[in-house]
C-alpha positions in Angstrom: -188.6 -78.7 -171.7 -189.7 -82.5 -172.0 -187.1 -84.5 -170.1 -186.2 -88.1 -171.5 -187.9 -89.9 -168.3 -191.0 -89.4 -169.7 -190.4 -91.3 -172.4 -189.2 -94.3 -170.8 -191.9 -93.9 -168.4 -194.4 -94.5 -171.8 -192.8 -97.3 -173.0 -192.9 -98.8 -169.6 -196.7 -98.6 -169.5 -196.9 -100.0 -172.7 -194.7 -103.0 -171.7 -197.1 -103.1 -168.4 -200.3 -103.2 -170.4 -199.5 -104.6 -174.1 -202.0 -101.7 -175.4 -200.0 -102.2 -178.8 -201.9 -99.4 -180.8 -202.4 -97.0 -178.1 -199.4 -97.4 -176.6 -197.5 -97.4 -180.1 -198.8 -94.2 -180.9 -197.7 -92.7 -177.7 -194.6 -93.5 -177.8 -194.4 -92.1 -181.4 -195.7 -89.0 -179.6 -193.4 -88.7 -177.2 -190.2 -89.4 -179.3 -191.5 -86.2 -182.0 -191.8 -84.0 -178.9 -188.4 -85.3 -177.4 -187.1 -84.2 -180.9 -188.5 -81.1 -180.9 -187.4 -80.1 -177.7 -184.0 -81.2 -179.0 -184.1 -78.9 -181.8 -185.2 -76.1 -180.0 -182.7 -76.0 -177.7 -179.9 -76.4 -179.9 -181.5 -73.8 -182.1 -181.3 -71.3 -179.5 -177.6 -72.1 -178.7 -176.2 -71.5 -182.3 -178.8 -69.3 -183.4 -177.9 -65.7 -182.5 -181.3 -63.7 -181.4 -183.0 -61.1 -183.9 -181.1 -58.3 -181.5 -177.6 -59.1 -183.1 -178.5 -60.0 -186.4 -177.2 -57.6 -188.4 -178.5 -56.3 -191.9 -175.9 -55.7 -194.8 -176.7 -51.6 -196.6 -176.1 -50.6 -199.9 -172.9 -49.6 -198.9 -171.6 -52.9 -197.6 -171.5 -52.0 -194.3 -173.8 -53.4 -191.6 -177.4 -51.9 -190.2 -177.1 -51.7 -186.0 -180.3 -50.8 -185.6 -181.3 -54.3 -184.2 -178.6 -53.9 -181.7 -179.6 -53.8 -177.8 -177.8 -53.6 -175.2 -176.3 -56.8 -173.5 -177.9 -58.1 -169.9 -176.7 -56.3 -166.7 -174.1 -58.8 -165.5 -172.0 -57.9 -168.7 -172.8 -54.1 -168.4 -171.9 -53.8 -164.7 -167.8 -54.5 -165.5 -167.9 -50.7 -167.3 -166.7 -47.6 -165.6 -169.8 -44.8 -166.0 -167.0 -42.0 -166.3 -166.1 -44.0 -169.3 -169.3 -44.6 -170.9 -170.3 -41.0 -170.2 -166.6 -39.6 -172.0 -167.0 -42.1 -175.3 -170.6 -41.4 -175.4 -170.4 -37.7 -175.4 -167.9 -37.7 -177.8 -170.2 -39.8 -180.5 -172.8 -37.8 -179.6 -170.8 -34.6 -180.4 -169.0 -35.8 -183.5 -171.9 -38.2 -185.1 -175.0 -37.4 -183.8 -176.5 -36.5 -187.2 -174.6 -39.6 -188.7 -176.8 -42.0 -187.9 -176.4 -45.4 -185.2 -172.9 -46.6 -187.9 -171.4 -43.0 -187.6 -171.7 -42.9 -184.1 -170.1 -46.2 -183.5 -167.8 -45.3 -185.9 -166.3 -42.8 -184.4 -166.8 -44.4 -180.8 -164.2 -47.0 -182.3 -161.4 -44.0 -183.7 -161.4 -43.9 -179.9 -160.9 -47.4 -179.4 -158.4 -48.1 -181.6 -156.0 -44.9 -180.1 -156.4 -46.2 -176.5 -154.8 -49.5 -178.2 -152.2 -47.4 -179.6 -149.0 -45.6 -177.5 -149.5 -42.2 -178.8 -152.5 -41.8 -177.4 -154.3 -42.0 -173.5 -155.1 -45.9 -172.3 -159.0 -44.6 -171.7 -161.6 -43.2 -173.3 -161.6 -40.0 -171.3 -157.8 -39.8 -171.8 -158.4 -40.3 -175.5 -161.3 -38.0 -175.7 -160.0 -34.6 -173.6 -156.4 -34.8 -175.4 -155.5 -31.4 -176.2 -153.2 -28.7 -175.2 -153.9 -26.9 -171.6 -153.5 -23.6 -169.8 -151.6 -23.4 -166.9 -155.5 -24.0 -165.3 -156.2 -26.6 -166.8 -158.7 -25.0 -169.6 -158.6 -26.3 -173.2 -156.8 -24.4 -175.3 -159.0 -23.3 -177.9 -158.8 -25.4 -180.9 -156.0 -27.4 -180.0 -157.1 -30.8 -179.3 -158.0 -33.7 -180.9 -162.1 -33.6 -180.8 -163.1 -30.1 -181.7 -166.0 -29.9 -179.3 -163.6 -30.0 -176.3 -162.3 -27.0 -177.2 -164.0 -24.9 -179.3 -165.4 -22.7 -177.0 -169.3 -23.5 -177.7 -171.5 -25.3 -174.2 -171.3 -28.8 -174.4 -174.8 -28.8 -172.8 -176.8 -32.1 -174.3 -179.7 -30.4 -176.5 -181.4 -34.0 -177.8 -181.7 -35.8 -175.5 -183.4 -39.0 -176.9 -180.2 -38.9 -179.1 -177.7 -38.9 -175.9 -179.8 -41.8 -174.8 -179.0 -43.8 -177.8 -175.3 -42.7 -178.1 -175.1 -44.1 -174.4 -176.7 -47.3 -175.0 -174.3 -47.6 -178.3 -171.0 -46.1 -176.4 -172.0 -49.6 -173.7 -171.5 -51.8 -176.7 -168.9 -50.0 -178.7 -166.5 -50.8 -175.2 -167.5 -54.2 -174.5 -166.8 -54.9 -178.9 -170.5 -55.8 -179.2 -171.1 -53.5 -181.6 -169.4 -54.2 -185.3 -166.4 -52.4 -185.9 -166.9 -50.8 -189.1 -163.9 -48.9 -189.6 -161.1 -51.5 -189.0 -157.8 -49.9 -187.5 -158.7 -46.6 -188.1 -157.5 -44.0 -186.2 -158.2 -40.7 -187.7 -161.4 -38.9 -189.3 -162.7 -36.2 -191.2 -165.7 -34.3 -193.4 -165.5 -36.5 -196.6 -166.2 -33.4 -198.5 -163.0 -31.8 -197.2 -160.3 -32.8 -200.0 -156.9 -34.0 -198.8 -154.2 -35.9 -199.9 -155.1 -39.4 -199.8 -151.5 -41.0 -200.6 -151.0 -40.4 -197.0 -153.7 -43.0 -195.9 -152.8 -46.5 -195.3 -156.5 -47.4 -196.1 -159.5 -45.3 -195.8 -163.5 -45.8 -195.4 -166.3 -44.1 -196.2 -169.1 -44.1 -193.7 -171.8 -41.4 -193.6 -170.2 -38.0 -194.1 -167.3 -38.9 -192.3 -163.8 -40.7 -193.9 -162.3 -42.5 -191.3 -158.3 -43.3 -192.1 -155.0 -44.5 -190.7 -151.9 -43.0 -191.6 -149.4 -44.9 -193.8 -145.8 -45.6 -192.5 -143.6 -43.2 -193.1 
C-alpha cells in the first residue's frame, strides 16, 4: 500500500527543483495512486469476499454454495464432539438434500438447544430419545430416526461427510444463513398433515421445516 510520505516527499522535490511540468505531473501521479490505494482498501473493508456472497434461487431462498469455511482462529473455539454430533446428523437427515437442506436441518438443531425442552448441545439435541436400562436407543423412539432405527450408522460417502462437516463448522458459529427461521420441527413434505398446527412453515428441498403454534 502507498503510504502518504511519499507524496509529500514529491512535492518536496518539486519545491527543491521548480521542475514545474515534470514535477506537476508527478504529483498528479502520486495523488491518483494515493486514491486508489484509498479505494481499495475501503473496498475490501465493506465489501464482503465472493466466499459469502450469497445467490438468491428460484425459491427465494439463498445458494451456499460459495460458502467456505472461516480462518482457523474462529474455528478453533468449536468442540469436535460437537461438530462431529451436528454434522452426522445433517449428513444422515439431508445428505441427498442438497448444501440448504443440510444446513437446514443443522439449524432445527440449533434452534432446540435455544429452547428448554430440549438438550443445551448438539449431541444432547441429536441422541434424544428413549433408553434401555443400558443405555441402547430404544428403537424408534427418538427424535432423529437414524439414532435408533437399528440400521449402521457407518459413513458410506464420504466426500459428502466432508462437506456436511465443513457446513456443520458454519451452521454453529451462525455463518451460514439460517433458512428456516425458528423452526423447530421437520418432515417429508410429501407426508400430509395437519397444517393448522404450524405456527409458520417452510419449504426447503423435500423437507417442511415447522414450529408448533401455541396452544
Amino acid at each position: 500500500m502507498h503510504d502518504s510520505g511519499a507524496f509529500v516527499q514529491a512535492g518536496a522535490l518539486c519545491s527543491i527543483h521548480r521542475q514545474s511540468d515534470t514535477c506537476g505531473k508527478l504529483l498528479i501521479m502520486k495523488a491518483i495512486s494515493f486514491a486508489l490505494c484509498a479505494i481499495l482498501a475501503l473496498t475490501a473493508v465493506l465489501v464482503p469476499s465472493k466466499a459469502w456472497a450469497l445467490q438468491p434461487t428460484p425459491d427465494g431462498l439463498q445458494d451456499l454454495s460459495f460458502v467456505s469455511v472461516p480462518a482457523k482462529p474462529a474455528l478453533s473455539v468449536l468442540d469436535s464432539t460437537e461438530v462431529e454430533c451436528l454434522a452426522k446428523n445433517m449428513y444422515f437427515e439431508a445428505r441427498g438434500e442438497g448444501e440448504k437442506g443440510m444446513v437446514a436441518v443443522g439449524y432445527v438443531v440449533l434452534n432446540r438447544m435455544k429452547d428448554d425442552q430440549w438438550g443445551k448441545t448438539a449431541c444432547a439435541v441429536v441422541h434424544e430419545g428413549k433408553r434401555t436400562k443400558s443405555g441402547k436407543p430404544v428403537l424408534h423412539a427418538c427424535q432423529f430416526a437414524w439414532t435408533c432405527d437399528g440400521k449402521s450408522d457407518r459413513i458410506v460417502n464420504q466426500a459428502q461427510y466432508n462437506r456436511a462437516t465443513e457446513l456443520a463448522k458454519l451452521v454453529l458459529l451462525r455463518v451460514a444463513p439460517n433458512p428456516i427461521g425458528k423452526a423447530t420441527y421437520f418432515h417429508q413434505a410429501r407426508v400430509s398433515r395437519d397444517k393448522q398446527k404450524y405456527a409458520f412453515h417452510r419449504k426447503v428441498g423435500n423437507h417442511l421445516f415447522y414450529a408448533l403454534a401455541a396452544r
